[in-house]
DOMARPA-622432 format. One line per field, with one value per residue (C-alpha): residue number from 1; residue in three letters; chain; y, z, x. Coordinates in pm, whole numbers, m for minus. Example, Ala and Ser with C-alpha at 12.3 -4.5 7.8 and 13.67 -1.06 7.14 Angstrom:
BEGIN
num = (1; 2)
residu = (ALA; SER)
chaine = (A; A)
yy = (m450; m106)
zz = (780; 714)
xx = (1230; 1367)
REM end
This chain:
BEGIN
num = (1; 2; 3; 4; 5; 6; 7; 8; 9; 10; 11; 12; 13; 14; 15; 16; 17; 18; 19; 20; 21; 22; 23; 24; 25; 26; 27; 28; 29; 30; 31; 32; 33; 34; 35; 36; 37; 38; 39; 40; 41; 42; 43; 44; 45; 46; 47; 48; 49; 50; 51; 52; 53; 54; 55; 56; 57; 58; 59; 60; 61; 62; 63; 64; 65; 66; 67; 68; 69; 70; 71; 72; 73; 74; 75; 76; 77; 78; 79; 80; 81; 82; 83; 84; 85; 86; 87; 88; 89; 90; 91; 92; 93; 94; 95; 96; 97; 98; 99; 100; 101; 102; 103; 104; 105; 106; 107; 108; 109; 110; 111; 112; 113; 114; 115; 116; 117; 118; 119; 120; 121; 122; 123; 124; 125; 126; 127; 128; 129; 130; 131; 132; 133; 134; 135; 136; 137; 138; 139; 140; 141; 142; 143; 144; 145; 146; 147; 148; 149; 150; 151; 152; 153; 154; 155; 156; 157; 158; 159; 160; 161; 162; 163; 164; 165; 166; 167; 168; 169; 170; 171; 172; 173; 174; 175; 176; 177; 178; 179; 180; 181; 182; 183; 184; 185; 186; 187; 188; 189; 190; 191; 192; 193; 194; 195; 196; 197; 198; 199; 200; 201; 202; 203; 204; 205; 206; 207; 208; 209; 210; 211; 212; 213; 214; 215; 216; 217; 218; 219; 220; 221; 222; 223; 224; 225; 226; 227; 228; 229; 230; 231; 232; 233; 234; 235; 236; 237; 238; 239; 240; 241; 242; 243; 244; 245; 246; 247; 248; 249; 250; 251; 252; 253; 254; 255; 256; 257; 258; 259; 260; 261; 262; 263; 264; 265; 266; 267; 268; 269; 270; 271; 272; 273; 274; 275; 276; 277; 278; 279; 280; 281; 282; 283; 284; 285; 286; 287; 288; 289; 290; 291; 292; 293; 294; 295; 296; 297; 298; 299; 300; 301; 302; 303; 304; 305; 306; 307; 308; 309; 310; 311)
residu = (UNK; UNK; UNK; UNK; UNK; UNK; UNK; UNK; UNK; UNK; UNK; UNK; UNK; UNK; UNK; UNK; UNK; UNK; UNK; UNK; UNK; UNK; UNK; UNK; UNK; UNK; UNK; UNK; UNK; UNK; UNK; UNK; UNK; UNK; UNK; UNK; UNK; UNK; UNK; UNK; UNK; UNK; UNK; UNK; UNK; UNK; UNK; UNK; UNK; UNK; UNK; UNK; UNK; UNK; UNK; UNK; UNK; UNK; UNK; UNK; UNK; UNK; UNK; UNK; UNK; UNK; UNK; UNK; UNK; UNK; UNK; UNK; UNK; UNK; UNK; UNK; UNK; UNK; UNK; UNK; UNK; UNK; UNK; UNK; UNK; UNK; UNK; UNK; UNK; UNK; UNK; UNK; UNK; UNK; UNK; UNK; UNK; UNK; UNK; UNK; UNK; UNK; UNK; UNK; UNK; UNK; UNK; UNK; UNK; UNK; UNK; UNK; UNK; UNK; UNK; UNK; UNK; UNK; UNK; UNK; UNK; UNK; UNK; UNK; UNK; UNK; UNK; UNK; UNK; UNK; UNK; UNK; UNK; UNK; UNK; UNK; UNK; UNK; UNK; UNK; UNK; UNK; UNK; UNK; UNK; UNK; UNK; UNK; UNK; UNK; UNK; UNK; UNK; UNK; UNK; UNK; UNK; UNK; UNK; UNK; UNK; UNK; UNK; UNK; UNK; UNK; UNK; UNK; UNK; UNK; UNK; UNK; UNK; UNK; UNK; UNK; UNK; UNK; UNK; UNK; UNK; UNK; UNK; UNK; UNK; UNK; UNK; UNK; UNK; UNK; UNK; UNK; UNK; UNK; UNK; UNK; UNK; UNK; UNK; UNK; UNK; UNK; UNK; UNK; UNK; UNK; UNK; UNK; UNK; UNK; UNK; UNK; UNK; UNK; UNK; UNK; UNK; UNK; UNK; UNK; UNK; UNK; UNK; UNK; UNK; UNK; UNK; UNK; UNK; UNK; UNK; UNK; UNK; UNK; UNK; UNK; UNK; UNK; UNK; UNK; UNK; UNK; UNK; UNK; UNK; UNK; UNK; UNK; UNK; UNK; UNK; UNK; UNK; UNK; UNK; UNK; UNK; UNK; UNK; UNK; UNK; UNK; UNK; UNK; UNK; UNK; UNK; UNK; UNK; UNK; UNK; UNK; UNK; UNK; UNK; UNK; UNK; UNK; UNK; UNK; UNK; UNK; UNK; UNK; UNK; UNK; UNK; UNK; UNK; UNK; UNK; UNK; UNK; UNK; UNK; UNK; UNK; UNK; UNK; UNK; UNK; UNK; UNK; UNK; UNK; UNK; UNK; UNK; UNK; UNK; UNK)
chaine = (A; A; A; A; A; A; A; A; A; A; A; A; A; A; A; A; A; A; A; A; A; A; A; A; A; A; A; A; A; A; A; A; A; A; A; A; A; A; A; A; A; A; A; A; A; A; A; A; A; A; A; A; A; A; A; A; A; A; A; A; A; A; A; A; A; A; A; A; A; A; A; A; A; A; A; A; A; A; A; A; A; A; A; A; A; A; A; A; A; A; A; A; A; A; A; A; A; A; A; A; A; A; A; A; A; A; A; A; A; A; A; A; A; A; A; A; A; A; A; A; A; A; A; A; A; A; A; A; A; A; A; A; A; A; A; A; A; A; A; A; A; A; A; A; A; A; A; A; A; A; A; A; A; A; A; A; A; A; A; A; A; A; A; A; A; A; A; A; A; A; A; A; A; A; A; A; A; A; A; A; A; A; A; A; A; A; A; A; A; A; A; A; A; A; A; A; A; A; A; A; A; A; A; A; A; A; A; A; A; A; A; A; A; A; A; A; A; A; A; A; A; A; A; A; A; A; A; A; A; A; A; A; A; A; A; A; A; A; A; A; A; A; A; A; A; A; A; A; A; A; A; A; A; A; A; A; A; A; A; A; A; A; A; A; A; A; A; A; A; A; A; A; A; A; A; A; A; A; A; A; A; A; A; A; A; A; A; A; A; A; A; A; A; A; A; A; A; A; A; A; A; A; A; A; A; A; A; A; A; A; A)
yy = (13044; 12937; 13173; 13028; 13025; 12842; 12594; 12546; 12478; 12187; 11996; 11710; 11847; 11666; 11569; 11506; 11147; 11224; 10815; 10899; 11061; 11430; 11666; 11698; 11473; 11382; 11229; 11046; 11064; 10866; 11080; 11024; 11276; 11219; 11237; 11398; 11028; 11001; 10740; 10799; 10770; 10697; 10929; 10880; 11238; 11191; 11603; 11683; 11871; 12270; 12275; 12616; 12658; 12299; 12171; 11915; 11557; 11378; 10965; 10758; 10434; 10060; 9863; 9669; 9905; 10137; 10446; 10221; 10139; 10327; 10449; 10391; 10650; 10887; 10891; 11013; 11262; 11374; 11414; 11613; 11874; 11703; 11710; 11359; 11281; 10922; 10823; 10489; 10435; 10164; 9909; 9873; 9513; 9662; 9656; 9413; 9106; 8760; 8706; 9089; 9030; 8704; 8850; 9171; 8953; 8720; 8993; 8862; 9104; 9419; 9640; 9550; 9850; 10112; 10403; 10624; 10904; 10869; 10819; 11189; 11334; 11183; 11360; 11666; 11653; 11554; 11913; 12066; 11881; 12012; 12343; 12244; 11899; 12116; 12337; 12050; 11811; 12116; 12144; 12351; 12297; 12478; 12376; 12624; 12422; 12074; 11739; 11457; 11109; 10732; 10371; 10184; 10186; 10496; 10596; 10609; 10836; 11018; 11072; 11139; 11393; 11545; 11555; 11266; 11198; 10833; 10703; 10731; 10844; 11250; 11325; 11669; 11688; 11808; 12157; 12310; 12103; 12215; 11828; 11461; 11139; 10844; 10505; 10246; 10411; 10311; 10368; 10343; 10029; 10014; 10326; 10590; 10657; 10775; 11130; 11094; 11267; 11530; 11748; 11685; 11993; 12038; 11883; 11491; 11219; 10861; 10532; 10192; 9907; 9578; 9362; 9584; 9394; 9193; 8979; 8925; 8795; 8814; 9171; 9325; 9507; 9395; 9634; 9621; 9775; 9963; 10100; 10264; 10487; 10681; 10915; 11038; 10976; 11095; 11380; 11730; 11808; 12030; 11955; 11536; 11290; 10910; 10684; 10350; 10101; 9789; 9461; 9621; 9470; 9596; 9708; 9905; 9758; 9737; 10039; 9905; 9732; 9427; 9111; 9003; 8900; 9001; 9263; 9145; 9124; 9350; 9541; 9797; 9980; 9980; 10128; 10390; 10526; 10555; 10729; 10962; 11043; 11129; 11319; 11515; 11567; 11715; 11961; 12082; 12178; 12246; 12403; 12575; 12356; 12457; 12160; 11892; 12078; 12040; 11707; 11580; 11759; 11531; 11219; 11206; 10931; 10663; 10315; 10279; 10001; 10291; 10588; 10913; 11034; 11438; 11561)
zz = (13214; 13134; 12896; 12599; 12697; 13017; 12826; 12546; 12850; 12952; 12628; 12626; 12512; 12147; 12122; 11866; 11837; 11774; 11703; 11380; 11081; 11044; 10788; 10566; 10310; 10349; 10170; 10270; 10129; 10235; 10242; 10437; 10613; 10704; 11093; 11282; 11337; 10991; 10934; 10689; 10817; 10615; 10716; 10627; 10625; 10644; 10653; 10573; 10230; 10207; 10611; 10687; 11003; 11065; 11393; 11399; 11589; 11570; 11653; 11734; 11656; 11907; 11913; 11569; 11446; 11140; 10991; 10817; 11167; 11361; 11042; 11208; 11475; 11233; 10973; 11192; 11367; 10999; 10928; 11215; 11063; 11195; 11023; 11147; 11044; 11160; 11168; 11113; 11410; 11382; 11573; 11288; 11171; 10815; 10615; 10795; 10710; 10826; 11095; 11185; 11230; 11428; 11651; 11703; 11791; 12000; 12257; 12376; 12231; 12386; 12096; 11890; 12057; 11968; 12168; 12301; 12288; 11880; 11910; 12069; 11804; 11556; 11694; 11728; 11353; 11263; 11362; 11221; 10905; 10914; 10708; 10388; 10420; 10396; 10094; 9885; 9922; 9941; 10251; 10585; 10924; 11230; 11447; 11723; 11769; 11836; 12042; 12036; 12093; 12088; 12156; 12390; 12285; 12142; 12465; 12657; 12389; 12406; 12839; 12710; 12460; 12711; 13009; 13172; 13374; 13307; 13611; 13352; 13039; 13003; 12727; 12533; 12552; 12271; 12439; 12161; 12215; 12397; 12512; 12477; 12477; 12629; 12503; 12702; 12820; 13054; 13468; 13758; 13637; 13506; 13340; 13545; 13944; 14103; 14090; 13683; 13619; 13884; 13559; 13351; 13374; 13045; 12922; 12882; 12816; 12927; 12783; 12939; 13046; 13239; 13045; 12943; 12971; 12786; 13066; 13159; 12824; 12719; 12831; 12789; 13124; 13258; 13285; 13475; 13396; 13729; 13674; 13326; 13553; 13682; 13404; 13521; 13895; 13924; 13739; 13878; 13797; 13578; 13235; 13304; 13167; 13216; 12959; 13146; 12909; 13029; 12982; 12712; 12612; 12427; 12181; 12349; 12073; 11758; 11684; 11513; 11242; 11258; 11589; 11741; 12063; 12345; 12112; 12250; 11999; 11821; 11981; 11788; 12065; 12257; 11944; 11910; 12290; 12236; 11858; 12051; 12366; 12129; 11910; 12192; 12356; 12036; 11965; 12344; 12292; 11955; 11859; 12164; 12075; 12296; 12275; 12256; 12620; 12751; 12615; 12806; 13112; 13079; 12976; 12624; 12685; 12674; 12762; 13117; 13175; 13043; 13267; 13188; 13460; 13486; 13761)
xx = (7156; 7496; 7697; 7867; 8186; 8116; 7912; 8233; 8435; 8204; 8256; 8465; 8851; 8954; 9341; 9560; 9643; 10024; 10125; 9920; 10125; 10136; 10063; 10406; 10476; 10827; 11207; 11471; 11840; 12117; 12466; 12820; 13110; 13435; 13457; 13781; 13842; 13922; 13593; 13372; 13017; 12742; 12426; 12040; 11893; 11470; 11356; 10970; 10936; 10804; 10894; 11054; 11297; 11217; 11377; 11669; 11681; 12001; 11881; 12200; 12093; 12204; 12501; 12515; 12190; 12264; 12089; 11822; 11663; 11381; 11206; 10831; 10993; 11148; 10872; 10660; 10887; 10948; 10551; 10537; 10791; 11138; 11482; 11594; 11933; 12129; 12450; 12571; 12849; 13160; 12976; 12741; 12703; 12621; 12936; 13153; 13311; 13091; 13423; 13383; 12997; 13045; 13301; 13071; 12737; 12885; 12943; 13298; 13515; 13504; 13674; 13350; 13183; 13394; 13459; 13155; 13320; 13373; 12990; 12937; 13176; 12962; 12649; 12804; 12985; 12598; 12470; 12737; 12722; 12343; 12351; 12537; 12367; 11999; 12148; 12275; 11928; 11684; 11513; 11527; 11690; 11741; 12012; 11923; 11653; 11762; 11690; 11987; 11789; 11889; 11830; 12027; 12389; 12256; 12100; 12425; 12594; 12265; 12317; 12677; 12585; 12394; 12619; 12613; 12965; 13131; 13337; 13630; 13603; 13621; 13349; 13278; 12865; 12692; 12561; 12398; 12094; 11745; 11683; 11745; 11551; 11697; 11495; 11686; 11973; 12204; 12165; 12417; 12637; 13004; 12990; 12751; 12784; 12531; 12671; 12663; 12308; 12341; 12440; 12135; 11944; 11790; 11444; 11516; 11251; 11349; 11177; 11144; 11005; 10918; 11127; 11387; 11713; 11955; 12116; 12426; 12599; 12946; 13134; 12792; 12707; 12374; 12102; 11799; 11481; 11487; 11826; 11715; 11473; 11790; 11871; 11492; 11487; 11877; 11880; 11764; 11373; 11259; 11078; 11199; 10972; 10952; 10748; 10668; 10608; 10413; 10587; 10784; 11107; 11448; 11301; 11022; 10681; 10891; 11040; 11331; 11154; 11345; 11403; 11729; 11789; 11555; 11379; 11078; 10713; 10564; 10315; 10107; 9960; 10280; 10475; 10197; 10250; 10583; 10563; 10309; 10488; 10822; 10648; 10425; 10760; 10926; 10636; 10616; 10996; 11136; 10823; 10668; 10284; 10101; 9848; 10125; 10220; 9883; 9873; 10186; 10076; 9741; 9914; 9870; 9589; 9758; 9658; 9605; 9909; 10107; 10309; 10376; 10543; 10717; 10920)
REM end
């Protein structure tokens, strides 16, 4: 006869769906600092309410994006118990002049994106921004516990942030995080060698997909989907994660609420792998859950034309 424990071990394991929202109600507050560029940079602040020592993600958002982007990502970050703040870097369209926001969409004039390294100082003055930002709106944050993220434009300052070497530029990472995700960052091309990632060591989780390019248009370097795998495949192992994304374009299901070009449709069920793979990944780290760890480690269940990949 089998004893009970052997017999609870035979039932089928339940898991946490984590693309579905969380348990803490949450707010939203919109803010702005004055970088050491002199800039003043306007900052949406989305922190989950009655949250004690909750954990802090700093989202960088893409070229001509703004804080008010990503919200089905950071909503349910914040559910889960996530500070998320955003920063709204210079290449923003919002707030520019119709010549400024032709000039910056056409993708022909090269100042339009700013430098990346005033994109890492914004990061960094994010975090320390972080304390007094919690004290004035009422709600916890703990910056020893953080995970710098972005999308595209935003995932190169994110692989900067983190360590990444340019071929030129000499960039101060932001070392005081635990981890990074990279959603469509950039791989070996006109700004990373080869020999770029070989500094990565800390937890990282990279998203892509099929159809995750923009071409070759204006001074915008061209990116193939196979060459966003190298932040993952370059990079020493250890706690690395790559989210696969099947026929997924730019903007990976719809995370960024809004189309432009090569965004790609909507896809619910796409969006939901990657809101549950992010989310899994942020638990695992910043808060040490154990089931979000054993979830990874199984795959999360995600659709079968999905990849969840760990090295």
């Amino acid at each position: 006869m089998l004893s009970l424990a052997v017999l609870i071990s035979l039932l089928p394991m339940t898991q946490t769906d984590y693309s579905n929202p969380g348990t803490y109600n949450f707010e939203s507050v919109v803010t702005e600092f004055q970088s050491t560029s002199g800039r003043m940079v306007p900052v949406r602040i989305t922190f989950p309410i009655n949250c004690p020592h909750a954990p802090l993600i700093v989202f960088s958002h893409g070229y001509l994006g703004s804080e008010d982007g990503y919200r089905s990502l950071t909503k349910n970050w914040a559910s889960y118990g996530f500070v998320v703040i955003q920063p709204r870097h210079a290449d923003s369209l919002t707030g520019k002049s119709p010549e400024e926001r032709r000039r910056a969409a056409s993708f022909t004039d090269p100042t339009a994106f700013g430098d990346p390294r005033q994109r890492v100082d914004e990061v960094r003055e994010c975090v320390d921004h972080a304390a007094g930002w919690a004290r004035q709106y009422g709600f916890s944050a703990d910056t020893a516990r953080l995970v710098v993220a972005g999308h595209s434009y935003g995932g190169l300052t994110t692989e900067l942030a983190a360590g990444a070497k340019p071929r030129r530029l000499q960039v101060q990472p932001e070392r005081r995080a635990l981890g990074y995700m990279v959603l469509s960052g950039q791989g070996i091309g006109r700004m990373f060698s080869e020999e770029s990632f070989s500094s990565l060591t800390k937890p990282m989780l990279v998203v892509s997909g099929d159809n995750d390019t923009l071409g070759k248009i204006g001074v915008l370097p061209d990116q193939n989907p196979i060459s966003r795998k190298d932040p993952f495949l370059l990079s020493p192992g250890g706690n690395k994660w790559l989210l696969w994304l099947k026929d997924a374009h730019h903007d990976l299901g719809g995370m960024n609420d809004t189309r432009y070009y090569k965004s790609g449709p909507h896809d619910e069920e796409m969006l939901g792998a990657l809101k549950g793979t992010t989310t899994a990944f942020l638990l695992s780290l910043l808060k040490s859950d154990t089931a979000a760890q054993q979830a990874m480690r199984r795959g999360l269940n995600l659709p079968s034309q999905h990849q969840l990949i760990s090295r």
